[in-house]
KOLKETI-692761 format. One line per field, with one value per residue (C-alpha): x, y, z; residue number from 1. Coordinates in steps of 0.1 Angstrom, whole numbers, plus 5000, padded with zeros to 4 digits. Each point is the difference from the previous one (the first is absolute). Layout:
// residues N
c1	X, ...
c2	Y, ...
c3	Z, ...
num	NUM, ...
//
This chain:
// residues 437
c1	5610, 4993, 4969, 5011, 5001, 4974, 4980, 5018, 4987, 4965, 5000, 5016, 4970, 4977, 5018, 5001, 4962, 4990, 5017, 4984, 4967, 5008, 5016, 4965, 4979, 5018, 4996, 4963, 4982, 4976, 4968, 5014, 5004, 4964, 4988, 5014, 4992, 4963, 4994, 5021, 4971, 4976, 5005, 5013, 4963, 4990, 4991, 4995, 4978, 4975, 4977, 4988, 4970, 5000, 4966, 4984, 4983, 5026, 5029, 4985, 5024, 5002, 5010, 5005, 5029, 5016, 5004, 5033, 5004, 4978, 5008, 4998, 4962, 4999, 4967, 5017, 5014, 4970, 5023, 5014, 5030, 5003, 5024, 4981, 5006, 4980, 4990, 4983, 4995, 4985, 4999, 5024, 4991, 5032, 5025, 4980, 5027, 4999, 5038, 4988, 4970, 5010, 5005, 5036, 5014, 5017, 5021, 4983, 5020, 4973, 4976, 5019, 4988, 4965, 4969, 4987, 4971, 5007, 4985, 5010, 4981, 4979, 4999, 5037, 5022, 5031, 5019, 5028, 5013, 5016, 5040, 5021, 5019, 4981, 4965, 4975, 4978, 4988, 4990, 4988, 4987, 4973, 4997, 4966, 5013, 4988, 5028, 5006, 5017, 5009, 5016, 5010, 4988, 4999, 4971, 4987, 4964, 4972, 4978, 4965, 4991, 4969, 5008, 4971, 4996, 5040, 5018, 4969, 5001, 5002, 5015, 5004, 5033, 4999, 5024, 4988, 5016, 4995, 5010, 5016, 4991, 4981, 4960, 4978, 4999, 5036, 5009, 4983, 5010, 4982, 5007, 5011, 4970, 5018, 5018, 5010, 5011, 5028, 5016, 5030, 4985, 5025, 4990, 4989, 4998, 5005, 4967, 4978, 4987, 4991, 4966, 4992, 5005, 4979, 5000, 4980, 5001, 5004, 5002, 5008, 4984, 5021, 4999, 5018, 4981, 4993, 5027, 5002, 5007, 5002, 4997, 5012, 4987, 5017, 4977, 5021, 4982, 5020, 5012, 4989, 5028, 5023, 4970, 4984, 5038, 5007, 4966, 4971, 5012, 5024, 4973, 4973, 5024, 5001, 4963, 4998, 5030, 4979, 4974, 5026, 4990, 4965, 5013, 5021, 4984, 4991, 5016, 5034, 5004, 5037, 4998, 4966, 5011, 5033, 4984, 4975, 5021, 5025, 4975, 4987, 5030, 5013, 4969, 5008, 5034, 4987, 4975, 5028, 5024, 4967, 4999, 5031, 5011, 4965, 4993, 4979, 4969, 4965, 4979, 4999, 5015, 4988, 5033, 4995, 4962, 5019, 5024, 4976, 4976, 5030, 5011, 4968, 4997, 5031, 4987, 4973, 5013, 5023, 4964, 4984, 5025, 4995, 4965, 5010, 5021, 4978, 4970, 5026, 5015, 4965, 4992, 5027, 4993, 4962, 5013, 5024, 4975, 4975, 5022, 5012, 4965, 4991, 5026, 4993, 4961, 5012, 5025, 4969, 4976, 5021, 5007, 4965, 4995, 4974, 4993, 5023, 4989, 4998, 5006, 4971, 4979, 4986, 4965, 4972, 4967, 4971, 4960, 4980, 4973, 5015, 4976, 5022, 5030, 5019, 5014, 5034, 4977, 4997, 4984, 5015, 4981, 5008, 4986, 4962, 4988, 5004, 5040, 5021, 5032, 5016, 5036, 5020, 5036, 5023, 5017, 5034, 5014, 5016, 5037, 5001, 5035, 5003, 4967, 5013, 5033, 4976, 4981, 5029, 5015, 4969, 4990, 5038, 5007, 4961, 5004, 5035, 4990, 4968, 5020, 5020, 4979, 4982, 5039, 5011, 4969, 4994, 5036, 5005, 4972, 5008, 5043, 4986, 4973, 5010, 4986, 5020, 4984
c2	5279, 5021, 5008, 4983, 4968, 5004, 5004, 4971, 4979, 5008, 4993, 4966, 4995, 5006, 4980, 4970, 5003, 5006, 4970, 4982, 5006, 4992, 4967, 4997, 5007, 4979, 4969, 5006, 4971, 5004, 4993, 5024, 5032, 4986, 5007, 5031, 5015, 4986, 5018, 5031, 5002, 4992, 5031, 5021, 5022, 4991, 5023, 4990, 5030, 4993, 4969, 4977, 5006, 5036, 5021, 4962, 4971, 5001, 4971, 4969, 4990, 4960, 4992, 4970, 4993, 4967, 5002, 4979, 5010, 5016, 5007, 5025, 5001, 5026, 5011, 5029, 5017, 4989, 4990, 4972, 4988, 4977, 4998, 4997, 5000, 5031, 4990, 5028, 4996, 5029, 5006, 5026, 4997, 5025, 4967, 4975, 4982, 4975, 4988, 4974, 4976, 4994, 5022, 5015, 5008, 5032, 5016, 5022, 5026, 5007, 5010, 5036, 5002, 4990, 5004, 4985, 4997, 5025, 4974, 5005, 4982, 5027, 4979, 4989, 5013, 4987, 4988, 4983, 4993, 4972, 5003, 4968, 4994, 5024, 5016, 4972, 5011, 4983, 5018, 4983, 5012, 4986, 5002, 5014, 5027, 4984, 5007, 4978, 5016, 4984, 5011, 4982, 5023, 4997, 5017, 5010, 5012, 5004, 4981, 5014, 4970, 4996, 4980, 4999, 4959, 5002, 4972, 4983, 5024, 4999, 5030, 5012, 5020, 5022, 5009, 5034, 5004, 5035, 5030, 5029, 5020, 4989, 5004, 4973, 5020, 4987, 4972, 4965, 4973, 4967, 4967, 4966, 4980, 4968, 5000, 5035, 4991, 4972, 4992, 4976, 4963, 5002, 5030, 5000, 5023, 4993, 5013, 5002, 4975, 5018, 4983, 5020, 5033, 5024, 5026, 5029, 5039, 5029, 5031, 5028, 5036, 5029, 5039, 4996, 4971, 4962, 4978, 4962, 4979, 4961, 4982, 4964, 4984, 4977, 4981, 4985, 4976, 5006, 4969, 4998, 4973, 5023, 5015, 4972, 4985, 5036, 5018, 4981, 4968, 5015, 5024, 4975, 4983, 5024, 5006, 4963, 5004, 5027, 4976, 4979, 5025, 4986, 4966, 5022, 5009, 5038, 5001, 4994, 5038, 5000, 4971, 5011, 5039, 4989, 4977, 5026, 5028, 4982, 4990, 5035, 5013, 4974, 5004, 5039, 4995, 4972, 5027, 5025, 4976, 4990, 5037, 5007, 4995, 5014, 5034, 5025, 4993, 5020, 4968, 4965, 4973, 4957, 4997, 5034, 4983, 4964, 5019, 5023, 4969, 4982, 5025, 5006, 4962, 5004, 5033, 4984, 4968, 5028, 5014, 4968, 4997, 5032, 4992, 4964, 5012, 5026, 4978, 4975, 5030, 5011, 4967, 4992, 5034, 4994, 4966, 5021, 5022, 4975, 4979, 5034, 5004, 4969, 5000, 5035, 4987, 4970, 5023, 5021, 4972, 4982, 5028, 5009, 4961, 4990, 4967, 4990, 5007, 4969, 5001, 4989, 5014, 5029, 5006, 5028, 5002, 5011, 5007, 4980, 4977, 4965, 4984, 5015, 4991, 4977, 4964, 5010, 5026, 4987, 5013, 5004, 4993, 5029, 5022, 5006, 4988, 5035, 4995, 4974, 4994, 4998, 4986, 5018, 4987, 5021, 4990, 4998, 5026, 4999, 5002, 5026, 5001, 4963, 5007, 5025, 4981, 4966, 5021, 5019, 4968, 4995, 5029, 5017, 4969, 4993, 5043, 4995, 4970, 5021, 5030, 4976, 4986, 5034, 5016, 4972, 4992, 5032, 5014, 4964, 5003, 5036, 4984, 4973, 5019, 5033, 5031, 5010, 5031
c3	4658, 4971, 4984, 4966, 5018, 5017, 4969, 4983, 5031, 4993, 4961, 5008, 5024, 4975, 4969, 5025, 5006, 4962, 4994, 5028, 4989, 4964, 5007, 5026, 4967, 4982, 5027, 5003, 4974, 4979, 5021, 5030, 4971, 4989, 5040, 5008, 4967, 5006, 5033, 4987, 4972, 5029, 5016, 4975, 4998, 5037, 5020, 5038, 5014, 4983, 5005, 4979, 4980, 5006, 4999, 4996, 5022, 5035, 5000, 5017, 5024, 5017, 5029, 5022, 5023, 5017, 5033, 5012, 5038, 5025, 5035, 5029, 5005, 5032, 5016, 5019, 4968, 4978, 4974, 4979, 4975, 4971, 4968, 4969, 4966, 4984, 4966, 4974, 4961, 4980, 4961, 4985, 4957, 4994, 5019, 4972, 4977, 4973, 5002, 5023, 5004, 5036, 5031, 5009, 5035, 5001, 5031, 5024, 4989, 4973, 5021, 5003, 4962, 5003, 5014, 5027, 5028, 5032, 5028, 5030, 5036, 5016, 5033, 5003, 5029, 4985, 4970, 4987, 4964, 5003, 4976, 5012, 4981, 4974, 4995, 5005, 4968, 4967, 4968, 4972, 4968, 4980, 4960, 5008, 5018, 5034, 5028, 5028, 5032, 5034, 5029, 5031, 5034, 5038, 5012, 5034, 4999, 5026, 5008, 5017, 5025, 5016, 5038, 5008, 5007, 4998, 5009, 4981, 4969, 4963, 4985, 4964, 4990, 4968, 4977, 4972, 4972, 4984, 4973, 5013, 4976, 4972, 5002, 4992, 4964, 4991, 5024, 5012, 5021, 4997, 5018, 4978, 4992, 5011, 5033, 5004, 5037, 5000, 5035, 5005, 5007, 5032, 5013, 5038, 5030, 5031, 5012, 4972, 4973, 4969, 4987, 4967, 4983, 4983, 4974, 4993, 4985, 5025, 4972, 5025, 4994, 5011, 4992, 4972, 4987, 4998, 4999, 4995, 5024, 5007, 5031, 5014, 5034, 5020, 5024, 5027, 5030, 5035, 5012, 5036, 5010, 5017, 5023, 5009, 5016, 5010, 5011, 5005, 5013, 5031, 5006, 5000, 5025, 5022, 5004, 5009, 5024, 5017, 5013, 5019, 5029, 5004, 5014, 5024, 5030, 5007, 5033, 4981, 4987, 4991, 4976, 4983, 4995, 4989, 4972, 4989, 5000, 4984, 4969, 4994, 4997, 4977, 4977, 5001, 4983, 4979, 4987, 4996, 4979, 4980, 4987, 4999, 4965, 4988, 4997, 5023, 4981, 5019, 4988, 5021, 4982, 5009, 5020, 5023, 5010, 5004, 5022, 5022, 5008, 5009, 5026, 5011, 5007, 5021, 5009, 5015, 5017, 5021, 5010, 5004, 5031, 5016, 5001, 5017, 5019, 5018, 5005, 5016, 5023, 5008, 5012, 5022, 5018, 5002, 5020, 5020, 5012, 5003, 5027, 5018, 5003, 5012, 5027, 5007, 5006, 5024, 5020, 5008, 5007, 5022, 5022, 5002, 5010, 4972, 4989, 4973, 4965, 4983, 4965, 4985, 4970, 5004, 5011, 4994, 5013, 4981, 5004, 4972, 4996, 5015, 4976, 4969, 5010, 4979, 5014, 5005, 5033, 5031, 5033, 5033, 5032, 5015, 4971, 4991, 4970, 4976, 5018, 4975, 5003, 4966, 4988, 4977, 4989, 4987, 4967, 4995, 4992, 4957, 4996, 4969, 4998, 4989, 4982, 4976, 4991, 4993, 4974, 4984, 4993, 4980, 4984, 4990, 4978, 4982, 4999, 4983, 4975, 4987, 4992, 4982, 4981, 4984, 4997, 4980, 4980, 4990, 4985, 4987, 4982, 4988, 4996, 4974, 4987, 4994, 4985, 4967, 4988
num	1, 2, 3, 4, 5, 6, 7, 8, 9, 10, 11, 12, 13, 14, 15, 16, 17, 18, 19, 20, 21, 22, 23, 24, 25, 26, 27, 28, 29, 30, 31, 32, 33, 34, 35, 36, 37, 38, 39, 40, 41, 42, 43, 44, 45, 46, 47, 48, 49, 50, 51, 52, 53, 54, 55, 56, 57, 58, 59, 60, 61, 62, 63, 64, 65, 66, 67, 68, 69, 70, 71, 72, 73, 74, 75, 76, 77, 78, 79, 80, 81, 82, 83, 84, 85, 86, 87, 88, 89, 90, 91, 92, 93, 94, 95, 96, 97, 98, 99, 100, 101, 102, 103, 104, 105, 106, 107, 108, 109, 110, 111, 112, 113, 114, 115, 116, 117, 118, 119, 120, 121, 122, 123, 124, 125, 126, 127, 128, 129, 130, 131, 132, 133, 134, 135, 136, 137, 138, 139, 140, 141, 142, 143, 144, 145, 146, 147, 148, 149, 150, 151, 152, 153, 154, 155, 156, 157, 158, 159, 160, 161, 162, 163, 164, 165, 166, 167, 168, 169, 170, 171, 172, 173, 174, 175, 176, 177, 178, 179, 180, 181, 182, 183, 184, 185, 186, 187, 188, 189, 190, 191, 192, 193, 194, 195, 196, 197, 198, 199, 200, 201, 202, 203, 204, 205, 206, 207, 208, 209, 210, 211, 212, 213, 214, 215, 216, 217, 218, 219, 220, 221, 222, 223, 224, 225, 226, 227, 228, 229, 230, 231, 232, 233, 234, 235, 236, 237, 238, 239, 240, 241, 242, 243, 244, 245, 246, 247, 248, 249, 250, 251, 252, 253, 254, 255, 256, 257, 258, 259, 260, 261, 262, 263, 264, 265, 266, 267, 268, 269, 270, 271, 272, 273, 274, 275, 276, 277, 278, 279, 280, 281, 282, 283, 284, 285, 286, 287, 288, 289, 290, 291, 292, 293, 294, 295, 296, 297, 298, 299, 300, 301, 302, 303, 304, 305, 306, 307, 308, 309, 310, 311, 312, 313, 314, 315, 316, 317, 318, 319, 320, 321, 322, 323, 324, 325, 326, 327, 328, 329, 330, 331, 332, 333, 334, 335, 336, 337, 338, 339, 340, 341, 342, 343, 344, 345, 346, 347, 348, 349, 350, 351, 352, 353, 354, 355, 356, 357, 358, 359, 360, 361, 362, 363, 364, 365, 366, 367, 368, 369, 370, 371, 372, 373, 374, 375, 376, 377, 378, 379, 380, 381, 382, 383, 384, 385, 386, 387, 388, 389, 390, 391, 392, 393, 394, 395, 396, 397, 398, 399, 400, 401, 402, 403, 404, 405, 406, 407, 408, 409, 410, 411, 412, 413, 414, 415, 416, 417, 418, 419, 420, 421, 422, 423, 424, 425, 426, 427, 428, 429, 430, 431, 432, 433, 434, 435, 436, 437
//
């Protein structure tokens, strides 16, 4: 192909577009030429890098956002995420018109020609702009010059948490907005007066239930100066639902399980260390799954006490039987010993030829007054009268074994029940009460 029809190629390419554009022109009506000619005169003169009301009072900026989802609250990572609707309206006098008494919506694109506030979320993590099926923004301009921007955003920010009465906590997530780099001097954000925090009448999570919002200023001051700064507060209850069906009842269970081996007797070893072995290490994993979506904290939290007095109930019920269990071995030995003894002592005697021992209780002699002796005294013929013969009966002897397991099976559960009763009264009353600073 030559270059002379190559070049008539490209001037029919260009005839075909003038025309296009003049026949586009010529389609456009009379209110459409009115518009673009309108914003063409808006921004004829503007210049975008430089603010509004330059080397005068700063451009007060205000904020409030809606807050339509919010999810993916996790202690390990500290963090949280919600989609909001960031809202901000300043005053630009150079974008004031008199064409129209009412506001007019014009596409995003403008904001390339304008200027506009540099916020940005000092304590996000992530962030994503949402564009299906095209830039989620609104930009509306006022006849007063007031400017109206939105922008639809999924943020994931942290979220400092303090665990220590976690699962019984209230928490308060915060979300900054602030300048990047406009001091205090030029740039200020200010909340809306009237709801500057909206959230979605549905919204829900799953582990949380949001019971109010706050607002305040947090101007930050760097080396290079103060800059503005806004600041909203979520403050979120836990709901304790899922650890009480998961934590504290099966581990409450347990313990109770535990003194099953006090109406077992102690001579029956297998069954009793297989029962308390068994419940201590069951509470040790219970304790491990309890933390294991939390993270490695130095502080004790309400649930690490619940869980350490719960194993050291079991703890101690497996000790509780050693103890049994020895008294009761030590007794059946003394009893062994006792009849080899006894045999022993009647082998000898009976080959010596003595009298037979008969087994009655046993009797001391003594030198005292005869006079001071008590009615239970009585002389013997044969004896003078400083001799007395006095009878002294053994008691019988106290089976501590059975004695130990008849008081655990008091004092474990009345022990239990009054730890239970200060736990729970005293993070209920700090759950429904709480301390908002």
């Amino acid at each position: 192909m030559g270059p002379c029809v190559q070049l008539f190629i490209i001037l029919a390419n260009c005839l075909v577009l003038f025309v296009a554009s003049i026949q586009s022109a010529a389609n456009m009506t009379q209110d459409e030429r009115k518009q673009s000619e309108f914003l063409d005169n808006l921004f004829r003169n503007y210049d975008l890098r430089i603010r509004p009301n330059f080397n005068g009072p700063p451009v007060e900026v205000i904020t409030d956002m809606f807050v339509s989802s919010m999810d993916s609250v996790q202690e390990t990572t500290m963090s949280y995420t919600m989609d909001i609707f960031m809202r901000q309206q300043w005053n630009d006098p150079r974008l004031s018109f008199t064409e129209y008494n009412h506001s007019v919506s014009v596409h995003t694109q403008l904001l390339n020609r304008m200027w506009f506030p540099d916020l940005f979320f000092p304590n996000e993590k992530r962030a994503y702009q949402h564009d299906v099926t095209t830039d989620n923004k609104l930009l509306r301009l006022f006849p007063n010059g007031d400017i109206l921007y939105s922008v639809r955003l999924l943020l994931t920010l942290t979220c400092m948490m303090s665990l220590q009465k976690f699962p019984m906590d209230r928490q308060q997530c915060a979300v900054q907005c602030e300048s990047y780099g406009f001091t205090t001097k030029d740039l200020l954000f200010k909340w809306r007066d009237v709801e500057p925090i909206q959230r979605d009448s549905n919204l829900q999570l799953p582990q949380f239930d949001i019971v109010g919002t706050r607002t305040l200023l947090c101007t930050k001051q760097y080396n290079t100066g103060n800059y503005t700064c806004v600041e909203g507060r979520f403050i979120m209850t836990r709901q304790m639902g899922y650890y009480m069906i998961q934590t504290y009842i099966p581990s409450m269970l347990i313990v109770i399980l535990s003194w099953v081996s006090f109406w077992i007797s102690a001579e029956s070893s297998p069954a009793r260390v297989a029962l308390g072995i068994t419940t201590v290490l069951t509470m040790t994993t219970q304790s491990s799954g309890a933390n294991e979506t939390l993270p490695k904290v130095s502080y004790v939290k309400a649930i690490d006490i619940w869980m350490a007095v719960c194993l050291l109930f079991v703890f101690a019920a497996l000790v509780e039987f050693a103890a049994a269990n020895y008294k009761s071995r030590k007794k059946i030995g003394k009893a062994d010993r006792q009849k080899r003894q006894k045999e022993n002592k009647l082998s000898n005697e009976n080959s010596e030829n003595s009298t037979l021992l008969e087994m009655k209780p046993i009797q001391t002699y003594i030198k005292t007054d005869f006079k001071s002796m008590p009615s239970t005294v009585t002389s013997g013929a044969q004896l003078s009268d400083t001799e007395v013969k006095v009878v002294l009966h053994k008691p019988p002897e106290t089976d501590w074994a059975q004695y130990i397991d008849y008081v655990s099976r008091v004092a474990f559960p009345v022990a239990f029940l009054l730890f239970n009763i200060v736990y729970w009264t005293m993070y209920m009353t700090w759950y429904f009460n709480p301390d908002d600073d």
